[in-house]
C-alpha positions, 0 to 999 in steps of 0.5 A: 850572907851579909847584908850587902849580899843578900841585898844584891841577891834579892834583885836577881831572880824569884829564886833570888828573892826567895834566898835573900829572904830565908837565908840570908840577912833579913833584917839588914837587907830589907829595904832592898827585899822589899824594893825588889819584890815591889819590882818583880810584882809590878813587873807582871803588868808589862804583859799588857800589850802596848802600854804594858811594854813601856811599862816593862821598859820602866820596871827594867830601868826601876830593876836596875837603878836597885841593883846600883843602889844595893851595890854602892849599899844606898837605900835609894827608892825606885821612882813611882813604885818605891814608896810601897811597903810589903814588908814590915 
C-alpha cells in the first residue's frame, strides 16, 4: 500500500490500525498512524458515564477531522490530543 492508503486505512478500525502498521507504508504514513492510535486510545475514555460521552463526542469529531486530513494528504494534528507521539 502507498502511503495515502495506509493513512486512510490507519483511521478505520483496530483492524485497520494494525494493517496500516504491518503492512502497508510505515514510514510514509506515520504521523496519521500515530494520530489514529492517539484517537482510538483516548477514545476508551467515553465509557465514563456523563463526561465521558462528550468526550466521545469530542474523539468522534477529532476521528474524522483525521480522516479529512489523511485524504487531502495534510499532516494536520487533532486538536488537544494531536501533540502526543506514540510512535517514533
Amino acid at each position: 500500500m502507498d502511503a495515502k492508503t495506509t493513512s486512510i486505512v490507519a483511521y478505520l478500525t483496530w483492524i485497520g490500525l494494525l494493517v496500516a502498521i504491518l503492512g502497508g507504508d510505515k514510514e510514509g504514513a506515520k504521523f496519521h498512524i500515530n494520530q489514529a492510535l492517539v484517537i482510538l486510545l483516548f477514545s476508551l475514555l467515553s465509557i465514563i458515564p456523563c463526561l465521558g460521552w462528550i468526550w466521545g463526542i469530542f474523539m468522534v469529531v477529532c476521528w474524522v477531522m483525521g480522516l479529512i486530513a489523511a485524504i487531502n494528504q495534510e499532516e494536520k494534528e487533532v486538536p488537544l490530543i494531536g501533540k502526543i507521539r506514540l510512535l517514533k
